[in-house]
C-alpha positions as CSV (number, residue, x, y, z in Angstrom):
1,X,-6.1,-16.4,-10.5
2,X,-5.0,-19.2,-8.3
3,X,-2.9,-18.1,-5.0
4,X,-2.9,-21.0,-2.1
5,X,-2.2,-19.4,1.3
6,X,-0.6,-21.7,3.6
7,X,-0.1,-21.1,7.4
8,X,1.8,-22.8,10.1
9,X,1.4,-21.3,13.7
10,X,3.6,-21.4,16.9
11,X,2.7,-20.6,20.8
12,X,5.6,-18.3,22.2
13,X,5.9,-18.9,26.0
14,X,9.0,-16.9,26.1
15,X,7.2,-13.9,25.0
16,X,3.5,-14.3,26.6
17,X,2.6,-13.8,29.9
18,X,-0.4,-15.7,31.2
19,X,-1.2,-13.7,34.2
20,X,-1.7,-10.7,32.1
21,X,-4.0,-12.2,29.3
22,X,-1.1,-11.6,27.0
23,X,-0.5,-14.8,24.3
24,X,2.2,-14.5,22.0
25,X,2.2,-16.6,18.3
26,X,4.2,-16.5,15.8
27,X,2.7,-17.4,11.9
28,X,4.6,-18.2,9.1
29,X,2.7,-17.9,5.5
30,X,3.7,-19.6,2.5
31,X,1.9,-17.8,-0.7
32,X,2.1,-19.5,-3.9
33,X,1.3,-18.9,-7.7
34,X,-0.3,-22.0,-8.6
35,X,-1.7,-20.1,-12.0
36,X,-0.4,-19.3,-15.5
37,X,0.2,-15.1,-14.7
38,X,2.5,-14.1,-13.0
39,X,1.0,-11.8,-10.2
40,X,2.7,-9.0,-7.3
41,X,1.4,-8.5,-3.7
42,X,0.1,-5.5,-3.2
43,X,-1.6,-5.1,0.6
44,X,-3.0,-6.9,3.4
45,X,-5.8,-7.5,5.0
46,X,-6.1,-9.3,8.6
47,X,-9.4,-9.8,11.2
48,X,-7.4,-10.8,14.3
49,X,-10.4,-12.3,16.8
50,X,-8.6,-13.0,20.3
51,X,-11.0,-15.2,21.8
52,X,-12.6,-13.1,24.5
53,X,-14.7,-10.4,22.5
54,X,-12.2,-8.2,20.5
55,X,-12.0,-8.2,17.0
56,X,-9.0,-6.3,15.4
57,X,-8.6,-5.4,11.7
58,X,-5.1,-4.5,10.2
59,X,-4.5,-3.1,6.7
60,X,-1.3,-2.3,5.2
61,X,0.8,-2.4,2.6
62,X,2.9,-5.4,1.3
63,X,3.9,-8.0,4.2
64,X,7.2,-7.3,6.6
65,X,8.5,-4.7,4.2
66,X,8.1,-6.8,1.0
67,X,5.8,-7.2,-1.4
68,X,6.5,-9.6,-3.5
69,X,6.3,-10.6,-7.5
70,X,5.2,-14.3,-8.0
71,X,6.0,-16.2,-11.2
72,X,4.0,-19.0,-11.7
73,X,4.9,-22.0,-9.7
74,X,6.5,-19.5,-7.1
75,X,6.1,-19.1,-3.5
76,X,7.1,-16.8,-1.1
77,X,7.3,-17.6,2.5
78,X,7.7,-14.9,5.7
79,X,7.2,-15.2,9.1
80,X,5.3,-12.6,11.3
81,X,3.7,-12.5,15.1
82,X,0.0,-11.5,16.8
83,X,-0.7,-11.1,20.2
84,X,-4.0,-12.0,21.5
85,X,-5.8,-11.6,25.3
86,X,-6.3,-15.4,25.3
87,X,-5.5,-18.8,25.1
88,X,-7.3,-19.4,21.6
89,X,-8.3,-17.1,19.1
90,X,-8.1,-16.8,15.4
91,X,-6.7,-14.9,12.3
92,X,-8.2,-14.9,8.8
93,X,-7.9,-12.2,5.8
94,X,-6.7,-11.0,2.2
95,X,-3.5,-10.1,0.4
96,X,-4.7,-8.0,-2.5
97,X,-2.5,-9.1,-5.4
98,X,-2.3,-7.5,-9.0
99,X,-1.7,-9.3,-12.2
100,X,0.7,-8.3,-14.6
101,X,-1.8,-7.5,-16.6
102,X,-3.1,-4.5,-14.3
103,X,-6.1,-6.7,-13.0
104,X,-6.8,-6.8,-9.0
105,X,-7.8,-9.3,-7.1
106,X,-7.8,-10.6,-3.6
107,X,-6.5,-13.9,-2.6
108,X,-8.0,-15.0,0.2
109,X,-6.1,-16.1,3.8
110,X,-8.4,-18.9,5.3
111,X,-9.1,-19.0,8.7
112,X,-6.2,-20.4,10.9
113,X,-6.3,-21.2,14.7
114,X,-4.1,-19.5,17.3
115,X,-3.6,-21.8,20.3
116,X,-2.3,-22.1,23.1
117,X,-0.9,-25.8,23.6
118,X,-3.0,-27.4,26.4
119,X,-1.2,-30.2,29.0
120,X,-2.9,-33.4,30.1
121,X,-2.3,-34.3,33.8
């Protein structure tokens, strides 16, 4: 089955504090059913890397509360937040979906960048 994984990312200043190695990002995910079956998420499946030596996995069911059914041609679009002990760091994974049909599968989240803007003077 085809399911393209989009994601757009965000620094937070508000909510990050420098001085204490704490940077906030917000990521908002756009999953869509670009095959003929129509297909529900099930679970995910992140590997957080923060850029100075820590590697975090998360598992869980759906994503913020839902898990949603996708039609072909649908998308479904969430926003959700990491926190990392650096500047720049990245997140990668798998939603495991299942078909209507019964079969699993896992669509996989491509690697995506979490920076911290950087200023020119």
């Amino acid at each position: 089955m085809s399911i393209r994984i989009d994601v757009q990312t965000r620094f937070l200043p508000a909510q990050s504090d420098v001085r204490a190695d704490r940077y906030a990002f917000s990521y908002t995910v756009t999953i869509r059913n670009e095959s003929s079956e129509t297909a529900q998420l099930l679970s995910r499946h992140w590997v957080i890397d923060d850029g100075a030596g820590h590697i975090e996995e998360v598992r869980g069911p759906g994503v913020v509360g839902e898990t949603p059914r996708l039609k072909p041609g649908e998308a479904f679009t969430y926003t959700s937040g990491a926190v990392i002990a650096s500047p720049d760091g990245s997140m990668c994974g798998s939603y495991q979906m299942r078909s209507d049909e019964g079969r699993l599968f896992d669509a996989v989240i491509p690697k995506f960048a979490l920076r911290m803007p950087r200023t020119l003077n």
